[in-house]
N, C-alpha and C positions, 0 to 999 in steps of 0.2 A: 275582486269583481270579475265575473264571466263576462265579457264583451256581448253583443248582439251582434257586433262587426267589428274585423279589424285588419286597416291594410296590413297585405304579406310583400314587405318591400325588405331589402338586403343591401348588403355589401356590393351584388352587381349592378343594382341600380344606382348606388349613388358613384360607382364610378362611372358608368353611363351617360351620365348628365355631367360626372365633372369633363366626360373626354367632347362635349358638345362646348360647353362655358369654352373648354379651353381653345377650342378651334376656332370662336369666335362668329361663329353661323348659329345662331341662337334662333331667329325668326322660323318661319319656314322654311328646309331645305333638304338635302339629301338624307336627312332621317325620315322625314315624312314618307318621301317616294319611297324608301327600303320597309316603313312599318306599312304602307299602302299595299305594297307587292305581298310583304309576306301575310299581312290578313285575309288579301282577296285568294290566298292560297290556300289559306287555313279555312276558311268560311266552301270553296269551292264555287267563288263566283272569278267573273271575267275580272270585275276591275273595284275597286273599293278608292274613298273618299274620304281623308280625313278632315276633322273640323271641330270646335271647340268644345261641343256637350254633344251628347247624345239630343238634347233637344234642338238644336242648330242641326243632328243629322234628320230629322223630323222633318223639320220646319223645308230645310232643302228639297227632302226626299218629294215635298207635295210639289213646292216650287217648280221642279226640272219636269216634273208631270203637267205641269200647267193648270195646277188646279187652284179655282178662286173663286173669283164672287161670285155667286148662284149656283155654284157646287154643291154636295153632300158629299159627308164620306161617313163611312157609316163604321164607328166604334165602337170598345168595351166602354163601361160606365165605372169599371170596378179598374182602375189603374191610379200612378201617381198622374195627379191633374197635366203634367205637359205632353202627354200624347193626345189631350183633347187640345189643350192650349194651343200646337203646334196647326191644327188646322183652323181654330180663328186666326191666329195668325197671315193666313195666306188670303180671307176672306171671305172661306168655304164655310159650310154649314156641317157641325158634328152631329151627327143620328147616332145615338144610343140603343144599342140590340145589347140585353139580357145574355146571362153568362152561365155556365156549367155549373154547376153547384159541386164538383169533384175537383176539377183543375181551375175551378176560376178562370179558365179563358173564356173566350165570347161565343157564343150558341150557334152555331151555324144553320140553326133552321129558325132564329132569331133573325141573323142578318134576312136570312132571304123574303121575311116580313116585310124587314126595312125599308127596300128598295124599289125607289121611285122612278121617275124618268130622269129626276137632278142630280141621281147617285151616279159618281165618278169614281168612287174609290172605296177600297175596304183595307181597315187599321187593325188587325188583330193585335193582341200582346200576346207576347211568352212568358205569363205572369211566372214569378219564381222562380226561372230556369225550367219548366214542364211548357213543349213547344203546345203552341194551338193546333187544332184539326183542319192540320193545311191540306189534306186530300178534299176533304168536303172543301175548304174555304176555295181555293183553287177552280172545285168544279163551277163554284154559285160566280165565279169571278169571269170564267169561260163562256159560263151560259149567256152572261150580261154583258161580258164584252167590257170588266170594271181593270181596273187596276188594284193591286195590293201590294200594301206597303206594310211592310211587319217591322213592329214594335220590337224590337232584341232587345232591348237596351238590359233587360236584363237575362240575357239567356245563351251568353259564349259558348257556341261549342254543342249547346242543345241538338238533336237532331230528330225528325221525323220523318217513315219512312227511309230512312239510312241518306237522308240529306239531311245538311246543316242550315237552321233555321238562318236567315239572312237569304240565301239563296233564294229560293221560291219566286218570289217578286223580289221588292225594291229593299235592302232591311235598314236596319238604321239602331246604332250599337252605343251604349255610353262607357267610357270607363271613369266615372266618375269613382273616389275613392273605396264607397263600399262595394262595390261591383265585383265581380270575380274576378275579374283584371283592371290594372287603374292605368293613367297615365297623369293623375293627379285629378285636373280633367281633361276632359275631350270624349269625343264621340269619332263614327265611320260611318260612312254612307257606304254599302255594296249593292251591286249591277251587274247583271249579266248584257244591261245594254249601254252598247260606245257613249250613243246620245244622250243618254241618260247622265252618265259618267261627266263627260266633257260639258254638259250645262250644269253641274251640283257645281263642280270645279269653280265654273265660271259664278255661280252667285256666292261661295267661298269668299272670292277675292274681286270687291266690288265690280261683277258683272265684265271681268278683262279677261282674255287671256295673253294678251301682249300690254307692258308693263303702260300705262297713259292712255291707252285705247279702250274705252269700256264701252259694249254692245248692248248692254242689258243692266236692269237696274240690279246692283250688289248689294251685298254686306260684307263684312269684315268678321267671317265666322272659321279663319283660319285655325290650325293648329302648329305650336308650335314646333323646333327640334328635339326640345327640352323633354316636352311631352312624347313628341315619339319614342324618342330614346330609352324612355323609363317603359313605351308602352314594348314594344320590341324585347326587352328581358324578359317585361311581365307574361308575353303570347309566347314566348319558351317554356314558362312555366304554368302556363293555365292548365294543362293535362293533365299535370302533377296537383293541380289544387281543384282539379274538377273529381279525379279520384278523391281526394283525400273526404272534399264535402258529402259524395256518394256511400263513402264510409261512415261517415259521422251520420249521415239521415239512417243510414241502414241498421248503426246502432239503436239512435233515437225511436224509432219505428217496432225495433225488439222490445226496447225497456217501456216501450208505454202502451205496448200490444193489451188489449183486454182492459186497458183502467178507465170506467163507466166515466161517462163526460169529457173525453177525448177522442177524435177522432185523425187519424195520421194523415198525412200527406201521400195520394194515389200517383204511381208512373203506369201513363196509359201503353196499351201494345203497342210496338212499331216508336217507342218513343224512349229517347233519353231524357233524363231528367239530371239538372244540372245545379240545379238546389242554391240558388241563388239565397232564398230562401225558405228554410221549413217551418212551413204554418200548417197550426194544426187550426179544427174549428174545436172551441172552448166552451164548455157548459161553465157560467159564473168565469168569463173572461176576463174583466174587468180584477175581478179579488182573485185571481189565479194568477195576472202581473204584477197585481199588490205585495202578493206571497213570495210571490219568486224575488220582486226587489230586493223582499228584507231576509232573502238568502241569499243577496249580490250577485241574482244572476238576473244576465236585462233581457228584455223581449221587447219587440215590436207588435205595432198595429197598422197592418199594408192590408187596407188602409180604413180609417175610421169612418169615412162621411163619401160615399161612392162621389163621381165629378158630379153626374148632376143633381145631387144634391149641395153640392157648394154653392156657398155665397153669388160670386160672381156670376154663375149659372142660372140661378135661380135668377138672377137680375135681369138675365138676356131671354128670360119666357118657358126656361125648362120646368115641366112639372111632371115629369114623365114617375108613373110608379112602376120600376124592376126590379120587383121579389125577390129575385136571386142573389142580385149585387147586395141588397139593402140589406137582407138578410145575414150575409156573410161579412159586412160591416161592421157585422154588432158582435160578431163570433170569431173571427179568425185572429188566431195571436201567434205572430213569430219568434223563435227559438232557437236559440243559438246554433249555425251548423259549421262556420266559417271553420278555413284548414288550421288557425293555430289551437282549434280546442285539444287538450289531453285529454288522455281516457277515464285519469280522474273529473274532468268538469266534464263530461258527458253522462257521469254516474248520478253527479251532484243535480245535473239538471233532471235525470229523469226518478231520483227520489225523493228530489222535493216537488216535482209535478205527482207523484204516487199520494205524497203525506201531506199535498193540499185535500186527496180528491178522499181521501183515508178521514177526513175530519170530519164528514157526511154520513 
């Protein structure tokens, strides 16, 4: 079977973690601060914040903003559900703006629809690993005076404009296992501001920053040594697995060049593309991952039901119709691009996508 995903973890990590067990500093500690330095180095921000998902870096990132009840923040429709989750969470209101129909990021002449006098904030995603149109998002962000907190979670390393997404505003990164880098789990908050930094800190570690002293209400959304430690090998080798994915999409993209009812995956100008995932949009989706099953090769669907069309959503009054997301709901199917594919299962994948589309 061809995976859809699969962690690339080694011999360095599991000594990594055995030389953390051994030390006997297993909670939070001097791995943390060494993988905090070297990511906020790697990202090109001031100061970076580790914590246990990607979605705890969310949840924070609104937090240390200040943003809550009778907020809006206005985001993709077309993501996994906890970039919306993360701002009911804080007991802000999520506004849904309509998305690209090329990178599935969110429409920048969408948000600036959005925005009312109770909009505080703008959530783009890096869906895929292909960043968002942070020069536009940025201006409409300046014009209004908003904040922006970008969705990395899946896009290490991504850059626009010759910056690394994270940067721009507030970002907030998962390495949850499929992710390009893992640390089993956990996530990073990055900043380029003190305050920023030193209050995420502080709602991390129930609202303290001296050990029985708590200023502000917390949570306990630490990370561990264990996880730094694994994440620290991993952010050694993300350049080496950000090339290898760039290779595997650029295969991918040859072998399915021209076969009618496929369309490839675009890297816009001034952007890296970091291929977290390759989704193509699919004519006959649906029996196109039926087919490939029963040639054991898997795909994905990021994602089938936009957020607000989910359950929960629907519950809480959304009935917003966005063409674009809904559209691409019903179309988009991911494909294998992860670094341990060989170049025989990249052949496999793209002639039995040929001798689905050849049966027509």
């Amino acid at each position: 079977m061809i995976p859809i995903a699969k962690p690339m973890l080694g011999k360095e990590e599991i000594d990594a973690v055995t030389e953390v067990l051994s030390s006997g500093m297993i909670a939070q500690g001097p791995k943390v601060d060494e993988f905090e330095l070297a990511f906020s180095e790697y990202t090109g921000c001031e100061y970076a914040v580790a914590v246990n998902s990607g979605t705890a870096a969310l949840h924070i990132a609104l937090l240390a903003h200040g943003i809550g009840k009778g907020d809006e923040v206005i985001t993709t429709p077309f993501s996994f559900i906890a970039t919306a989750n993360s701002i009911l969470y804080t007991g802000a209101t999520p506004v849904f703006a309509d998305i690209e129909s090329d990178t599935y990021n969110i429409e920048p002449e969408r948000i600036q629809e959005k925005i009312t006098p109770k909009t505080r904030a703008i959530m783009p995603v890096h869906l895929y690993g292909h960043p968002a149109d942070m020069k536009a998002i940025m201006e409409i962000a300046d014009d209004n005076k908003l904040i922006v907190i970008e969705d990395a979670c899946q896009s290490h390393g991504a850059e626009c404009l010759g910056k690394r997404v994270g940067s721009f505003g507030t970002g907030a990164f998962s390495f949850y296992p499929t992710k390009n880098m893992t640390t089993s789990e956990g996530g990073m908050l990055t900043t380029n501001e003190k305050e920023i930094a030193e209050k995420a800190k502080m709602i991390r570690a129930h609202g303290s920053k001296v050990r029985y002293l708590h200023e502000m209400l917390g949570f306990n959304l630490r990370m561990t040594d264990i996880a730094a430690a694994i994440g620290l090998v991993q952010l050694g080798k993300l350049d080496g697995f950000t090339a290898a994915r760039q290779k595997n999409a650029e295969t991918l993209s040859t072998g399915l060049k021209g076969i009618s009812g496929i369309v490839p995956p675009v890297t816009k100008p001034d952007c890296t593309h970091v291929f977290h995932q390759y989704t193509v949009r699919a004519e006959k989706r649906d029996q196109l991952a039926a087919f490939l099953k029963e040639k054991e090769i898997g795909t994905g669907v990021h994602y089938p039901i936009s957020i607000h069309k989910q359950p929960v959503y629907r519950e809480l009054g959304y009935n917003d119709t966005l063409q674009v997301s809904e559209k691409a709901a019903e179309e988009v199917l991911s494909l294998p691009v992860h670094p341990a594919l060989s170049r025989t299962d990249l052949k496999e994948i793209v002639e039995a996508t040929k001798e689905f589309y050849a049966k027509d």
